[in-house]
C-alpha positions as MATLAB code, in Angstrom:
seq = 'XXXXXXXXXXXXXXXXXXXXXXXXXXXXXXXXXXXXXXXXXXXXXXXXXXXXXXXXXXXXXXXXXXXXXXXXXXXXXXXXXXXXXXXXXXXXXXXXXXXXXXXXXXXXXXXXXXXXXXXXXXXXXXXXXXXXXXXXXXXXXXXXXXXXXXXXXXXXXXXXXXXXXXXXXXXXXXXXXXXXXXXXXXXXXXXXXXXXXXXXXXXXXXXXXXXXXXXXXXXXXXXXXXXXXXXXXX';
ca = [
      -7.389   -5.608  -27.520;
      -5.414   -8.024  -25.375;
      -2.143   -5.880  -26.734;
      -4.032   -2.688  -25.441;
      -4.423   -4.021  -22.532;
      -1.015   -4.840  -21.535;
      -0.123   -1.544  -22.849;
      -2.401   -0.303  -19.980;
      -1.166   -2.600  -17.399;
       2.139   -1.590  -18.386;
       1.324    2.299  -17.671;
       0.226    1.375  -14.333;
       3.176   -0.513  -13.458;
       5.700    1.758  -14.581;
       4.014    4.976  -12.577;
       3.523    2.561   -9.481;
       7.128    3.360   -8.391;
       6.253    7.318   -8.500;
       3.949    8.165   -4.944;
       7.444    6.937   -3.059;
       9.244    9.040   -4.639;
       6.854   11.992   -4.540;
       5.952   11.128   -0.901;
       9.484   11.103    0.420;
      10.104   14.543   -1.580;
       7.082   16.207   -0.143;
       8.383   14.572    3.757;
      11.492   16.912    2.788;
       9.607   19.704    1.347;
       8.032   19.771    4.850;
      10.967   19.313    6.960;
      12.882   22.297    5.115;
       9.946   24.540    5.503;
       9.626   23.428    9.092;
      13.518   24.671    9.312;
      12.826   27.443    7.472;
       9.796   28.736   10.142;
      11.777   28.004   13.097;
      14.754   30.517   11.616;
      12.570   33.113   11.294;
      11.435   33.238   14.484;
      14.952   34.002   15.435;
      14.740   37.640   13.817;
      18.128   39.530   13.062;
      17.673   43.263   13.050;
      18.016   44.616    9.606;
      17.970   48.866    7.889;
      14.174   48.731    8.293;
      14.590   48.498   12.147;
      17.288   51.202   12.252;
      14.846   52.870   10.353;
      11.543   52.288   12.479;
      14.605   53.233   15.485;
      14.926   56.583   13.840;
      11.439   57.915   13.014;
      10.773   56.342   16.788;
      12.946   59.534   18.173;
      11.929   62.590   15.608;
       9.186   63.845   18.655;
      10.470   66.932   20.128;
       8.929   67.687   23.547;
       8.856   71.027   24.594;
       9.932   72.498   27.762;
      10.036   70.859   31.273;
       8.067   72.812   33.822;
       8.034   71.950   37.900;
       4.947   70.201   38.571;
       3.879   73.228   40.960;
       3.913   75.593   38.247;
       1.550   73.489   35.777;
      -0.700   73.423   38.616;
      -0.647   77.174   39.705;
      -0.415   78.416   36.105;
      -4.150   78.519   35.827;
      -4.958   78.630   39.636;
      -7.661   81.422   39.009;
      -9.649   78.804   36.582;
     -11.324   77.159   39.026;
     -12.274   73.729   36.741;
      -9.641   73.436   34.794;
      -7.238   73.822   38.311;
      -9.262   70.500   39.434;
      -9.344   69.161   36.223;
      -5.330   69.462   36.443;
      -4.735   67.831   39.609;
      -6.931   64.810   38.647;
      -5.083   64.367   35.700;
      -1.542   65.312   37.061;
      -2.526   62.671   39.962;
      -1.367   65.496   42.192;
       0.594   64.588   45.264;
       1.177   67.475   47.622;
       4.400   66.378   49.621;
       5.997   66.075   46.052;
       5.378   70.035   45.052;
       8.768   70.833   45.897;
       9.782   72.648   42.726;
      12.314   69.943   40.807;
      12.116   69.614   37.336;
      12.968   66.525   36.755;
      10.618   63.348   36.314;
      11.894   60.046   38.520;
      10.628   56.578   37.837;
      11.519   54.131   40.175;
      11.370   50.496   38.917;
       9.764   48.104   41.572;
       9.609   44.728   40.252;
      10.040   43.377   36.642;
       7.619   40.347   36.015;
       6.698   37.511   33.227;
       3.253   36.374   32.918;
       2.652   32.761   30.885;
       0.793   29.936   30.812;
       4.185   28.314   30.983;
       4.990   28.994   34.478;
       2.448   31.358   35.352;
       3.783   34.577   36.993;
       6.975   35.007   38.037;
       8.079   38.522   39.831;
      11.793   39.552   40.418;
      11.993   42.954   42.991;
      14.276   45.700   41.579;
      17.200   46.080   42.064;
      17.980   42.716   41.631;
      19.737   40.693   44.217;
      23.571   40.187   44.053;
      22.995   36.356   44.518;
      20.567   36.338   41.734;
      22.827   38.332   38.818;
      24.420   36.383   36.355;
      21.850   33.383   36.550;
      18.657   33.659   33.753;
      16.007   35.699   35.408;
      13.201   33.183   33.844;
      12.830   30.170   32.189;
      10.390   29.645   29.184;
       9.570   26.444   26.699;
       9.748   27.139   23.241;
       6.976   28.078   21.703;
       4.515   30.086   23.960;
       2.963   33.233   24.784;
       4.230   35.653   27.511;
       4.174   39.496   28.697;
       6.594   41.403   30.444;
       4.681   42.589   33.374;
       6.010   45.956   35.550;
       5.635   47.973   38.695;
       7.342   51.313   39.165;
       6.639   54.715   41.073;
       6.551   57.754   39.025;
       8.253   61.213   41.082;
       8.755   64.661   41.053;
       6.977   65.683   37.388;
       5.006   64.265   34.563;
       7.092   61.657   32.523;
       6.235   61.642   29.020;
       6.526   59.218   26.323;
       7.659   56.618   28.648;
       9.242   53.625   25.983;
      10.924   50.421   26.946;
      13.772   49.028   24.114;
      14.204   45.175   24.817;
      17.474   43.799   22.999;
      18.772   40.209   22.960;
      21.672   38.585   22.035;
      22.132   34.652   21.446;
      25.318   33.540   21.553;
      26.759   37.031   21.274;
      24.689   37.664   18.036;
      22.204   39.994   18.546;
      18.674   38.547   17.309;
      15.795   40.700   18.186;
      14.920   43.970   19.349;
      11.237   45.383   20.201;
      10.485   48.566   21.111;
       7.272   49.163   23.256;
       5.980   52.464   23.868;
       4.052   52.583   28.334;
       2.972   56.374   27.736;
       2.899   59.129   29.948;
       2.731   59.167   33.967;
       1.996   61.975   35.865;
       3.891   61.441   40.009;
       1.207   59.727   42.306;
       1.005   57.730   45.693;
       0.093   54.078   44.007;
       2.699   52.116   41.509;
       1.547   51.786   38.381;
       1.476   48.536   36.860;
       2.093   47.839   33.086;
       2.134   45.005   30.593;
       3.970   44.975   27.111;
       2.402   43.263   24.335;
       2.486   40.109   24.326;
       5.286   37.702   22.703;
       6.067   34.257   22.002;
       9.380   32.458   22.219;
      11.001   30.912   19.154;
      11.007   27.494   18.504;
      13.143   24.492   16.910;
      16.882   23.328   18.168;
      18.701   26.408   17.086;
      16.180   28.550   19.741;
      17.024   26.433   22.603;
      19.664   27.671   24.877;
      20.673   30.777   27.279;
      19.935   34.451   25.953;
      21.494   37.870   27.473;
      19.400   40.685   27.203;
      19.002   44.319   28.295;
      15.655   46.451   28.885;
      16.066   50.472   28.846;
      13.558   52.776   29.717;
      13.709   56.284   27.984;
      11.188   59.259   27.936;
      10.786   62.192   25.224;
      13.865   63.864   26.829;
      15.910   61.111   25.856;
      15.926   60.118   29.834;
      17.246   56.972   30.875;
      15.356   55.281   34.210;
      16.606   51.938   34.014;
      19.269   49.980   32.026;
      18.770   46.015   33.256;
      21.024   43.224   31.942;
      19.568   40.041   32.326;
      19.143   36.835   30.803;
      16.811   33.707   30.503;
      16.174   30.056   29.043;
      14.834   28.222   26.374;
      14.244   24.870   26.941;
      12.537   22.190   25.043;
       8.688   21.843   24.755;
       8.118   18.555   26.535;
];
């Protein structure tokens, strides 16, 4: 009995050396996967994007007509001529025939808890280009926010392509889809979805970055460079 019991004692001894060992493990277990998180959030385009980039663009619009001749084409229908120029957001001064859509960028703005709003006037400044446009900690929710005038016509399928590069590696690209705008006196103001920054050591640091606005037509009514910060979450 006594023997048994040393036998037992013995057991215990032996495994007491084990819960180091498996704790110290498991601290490394978590470290790697905490690694592992803060890589992903750094996302490097792959074929699926290309992909997604392609079946994006497959929409054929049809033809462009002047905004005066969507109006008058049905100028005898009496409702559907008013229903027209609510939805068109008719503006008579700008009935002058052109085809063409025109969106004018006003200001390009970030919304976070971070630093609350920040709004940067289009074009931007000559004294301003070259230095980061914002500054965000890691780790937090923002949204692009925007002001532009639409002109001339409808603009259809409005979509804005935001690419960034880190360190001249190009590391994430998102491709938000604003809609369609018919020309009218007030700015319309638009958000994107909202995004949050990556975090860890490796996401610290300056990013360049370019925002282009396309329509169905394959348009372009604004290519911005830009760039920003990372900086540590204090």
């Amino acid at each position: 009995m006594e023997g048994g019991k040393g036998a037992e004692a013995g057991t215990s001894s032996g495994s007491s050396s084990f819960p180091d060992k498996d704790l110290k493990n498991k601290q490394t277990e978590e470290e790697e996967e905490e690694v592992a998180e803060n890589l992903s959030k750094i996302r490097v385009l792959d074929d699926d994007d290309v992909e997604d980039e392609e079946g994006f663009s497959k929409f054929v619009p049809g033809p462009l007509l002047p905004l005066k001749g969507q109006i008058d084409k049905d100028k005898d229908d009496e409702s559907l001529r008013r229903w027209k120029e609510k939805l068109l957001g008719c503006v008579e001064s700008d009935l002058n025939g052109e085809k063409d859509p025109e969106v004018k960028f006003l200001s390009i703005g970030v919304i976070s808890k971070d630093v609350g709003e920040i709004t940067v006037p289009l074009p931007v400044k000559e004294s301003q280009s070259g230095c980061p446009l914002f500054t965000l900690k890691e780790g937090v929710q923002y949204r692009f926010k925007l002001t532009f005038n639409v002109l001339h016509n409808i603009v259809s399928g409005l979509t804005c392509t935001n690419t960034v590069w880190k360190g001249g590696i190009q590391v994430d690209r998102i491709k938000n889809m604003l809609g369609t705008f018919a020309p009218q006196k007030d700015a319309y103001v638009e958000t994107l979805d909202e995004e949050t920054t990556p975090s860890g050591i490796l996401a610290r640091g300056l990013y360049t970055a370019k925002l282009r606005f396309e329509d169905d037509d394959k348009r372009c009514h604004l290519e911005l460079d830009y760039s920003f910060e990372i900086k540590k979450k204090s």
